[in-house]
N, C-alpha and C positions, 0 to 999 in steps of 0.2 A: 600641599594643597594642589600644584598643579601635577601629581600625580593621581589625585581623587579627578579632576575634571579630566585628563587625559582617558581614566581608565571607564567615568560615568561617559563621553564622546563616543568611546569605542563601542560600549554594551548599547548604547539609543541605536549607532550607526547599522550593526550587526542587527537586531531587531529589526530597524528600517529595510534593510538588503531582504533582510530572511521575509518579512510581507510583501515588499515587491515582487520575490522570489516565487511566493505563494499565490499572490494575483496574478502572474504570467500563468504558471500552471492553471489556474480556474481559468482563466482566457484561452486558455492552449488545449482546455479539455472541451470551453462552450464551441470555441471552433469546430471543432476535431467531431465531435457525436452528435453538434446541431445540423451539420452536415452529409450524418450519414442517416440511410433508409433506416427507420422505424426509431431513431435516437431523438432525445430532446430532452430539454435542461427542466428542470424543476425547479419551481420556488420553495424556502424552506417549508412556507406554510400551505403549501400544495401535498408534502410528505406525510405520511400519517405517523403522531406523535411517538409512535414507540420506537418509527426508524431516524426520528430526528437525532441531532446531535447539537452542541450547546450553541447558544447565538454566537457564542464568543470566537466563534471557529469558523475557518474558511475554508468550508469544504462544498465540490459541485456535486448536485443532485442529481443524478441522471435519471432516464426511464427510456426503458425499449418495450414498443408494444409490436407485438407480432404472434400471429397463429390464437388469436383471441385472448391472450395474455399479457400483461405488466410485468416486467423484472426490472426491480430498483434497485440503486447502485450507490453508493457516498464515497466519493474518491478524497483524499485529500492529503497534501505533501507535507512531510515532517523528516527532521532527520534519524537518521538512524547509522548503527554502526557496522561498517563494512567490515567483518575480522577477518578477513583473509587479509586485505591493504594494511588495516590496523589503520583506518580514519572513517570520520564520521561525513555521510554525504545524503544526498537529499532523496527522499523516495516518494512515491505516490504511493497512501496507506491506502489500503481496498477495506471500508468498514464493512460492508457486508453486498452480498448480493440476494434478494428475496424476489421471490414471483408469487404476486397475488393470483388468487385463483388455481383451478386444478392446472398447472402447467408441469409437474414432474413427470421427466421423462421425452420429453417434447426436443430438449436440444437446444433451447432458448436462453439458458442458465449458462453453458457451453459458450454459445455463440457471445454474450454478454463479456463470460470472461475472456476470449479470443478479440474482441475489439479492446478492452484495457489495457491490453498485453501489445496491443498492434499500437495504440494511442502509446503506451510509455517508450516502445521504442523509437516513434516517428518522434518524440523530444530528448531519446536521450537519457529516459531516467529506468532506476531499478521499480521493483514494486514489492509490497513486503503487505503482512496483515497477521492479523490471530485468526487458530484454527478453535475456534469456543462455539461450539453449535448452538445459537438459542432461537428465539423467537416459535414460529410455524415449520421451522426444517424438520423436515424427516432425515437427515443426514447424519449420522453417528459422528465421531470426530475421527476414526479413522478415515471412512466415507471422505469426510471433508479434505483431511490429510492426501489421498489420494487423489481426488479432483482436483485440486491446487495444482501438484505435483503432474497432470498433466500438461500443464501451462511454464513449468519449470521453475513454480512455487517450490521451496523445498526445507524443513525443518531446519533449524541452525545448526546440528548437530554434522548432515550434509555437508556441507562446507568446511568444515575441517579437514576434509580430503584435501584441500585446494588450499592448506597452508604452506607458508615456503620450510623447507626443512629446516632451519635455524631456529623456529620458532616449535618446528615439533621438538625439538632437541631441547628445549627453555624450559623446566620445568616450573621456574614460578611465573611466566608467559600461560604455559600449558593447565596454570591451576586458575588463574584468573580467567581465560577462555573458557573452562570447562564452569566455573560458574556464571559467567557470563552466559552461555547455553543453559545452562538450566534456569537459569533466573527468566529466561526468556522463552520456555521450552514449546508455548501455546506456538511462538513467531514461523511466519516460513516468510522464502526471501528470497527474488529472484534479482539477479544483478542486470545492470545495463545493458540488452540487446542478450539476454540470457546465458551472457559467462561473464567469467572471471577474466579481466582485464590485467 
């Protein structure tokens, strides 16, 4: 019995830590983009329903308006697994970036994800997302795959360069990793301050 209460202690405490964790980032993100030219936070119910995401979720809404355009943003932190370290650490997931109205080509899509990339370093954290084109994008998945990848986004497969040699040498390491990548194949993942630590 005091092995069930130690171990129900430890899983509330962990939960508790991991939403504190979660409300610093949404604080660390209203700071951060309420303060700069053309950024501001959104209410969920200010989002239009197809770019919401469930109430149950602590995610910040952003919006940059500039050159007569909207680009919406849903940032929000989840763990996720580092395989090059081989542990799990915290990331800012990018749900999507959209620009209402004819904005393609304008450079505002760009500039949006060059400030999330500037936000997760000035806290410290990786950022990670899926490459699934839907909505309004005119952007193929390669497309997308490549824009990521100028930010230092980059498929999980990527990363496998950047294992330590003992682990290339492991082949039941090497077969768990290699489905790990595929299981995740949509994923791209930029580490902390854009390398591998």
């Amino acid at each position: 019995m005091k092995l069930l209460r130690e171990t129900i202690r430890r899983i509330v405490l962990q939960e508790h830590k991991l939403q504190l964790l979660t409300e610093s980032m949404i604080y660390q993100a209203w700071e951060y983009f309420n303060g700069a030219y053309g950024f501001e936070e959104m209410s969920r119910r200010e989002v239009p329903s197809k770019e919401q995401l469930s109430s149950n979720r602590e995610v910040y809404y952003g919006k940059y308006s500039g050159e007569g355009c909207d680009t919406l943003f849903q940032l929000e932190q989840r763990e996720y697994y580092d395989l090059v370290n081989d542990k799990h650490i915290n990331v800012i997931w990018i749900h999507g970036i959209r620009t209402l109205g004819d904005c393609q080509g304008k450079g505002i899509g760009t500039h949006v994800m060059q400030s999330i990339v500037d936000f997760a370093d000035t806290i410290g954290m990786g950022l990670a997302g899926s490459v699934v084109p839907y909505g309004s994008s005119k952007m193929s998945r390669d497309q997308m795959t490549a824009f990521d990848g100028k930010f230092g986004l980059m498929p999980l497969a990527h990363w496998k360069n950047f294992l330590p040699k003992e682990t290339l040498a492991n082949e039941d390491e090497m077969w768990e990793i290699d489905d790990y990548i595929e299981s995740n194949s949509d994923d791209v993942y930029r580490p902390a301050g854009g390398f591998i630590r």
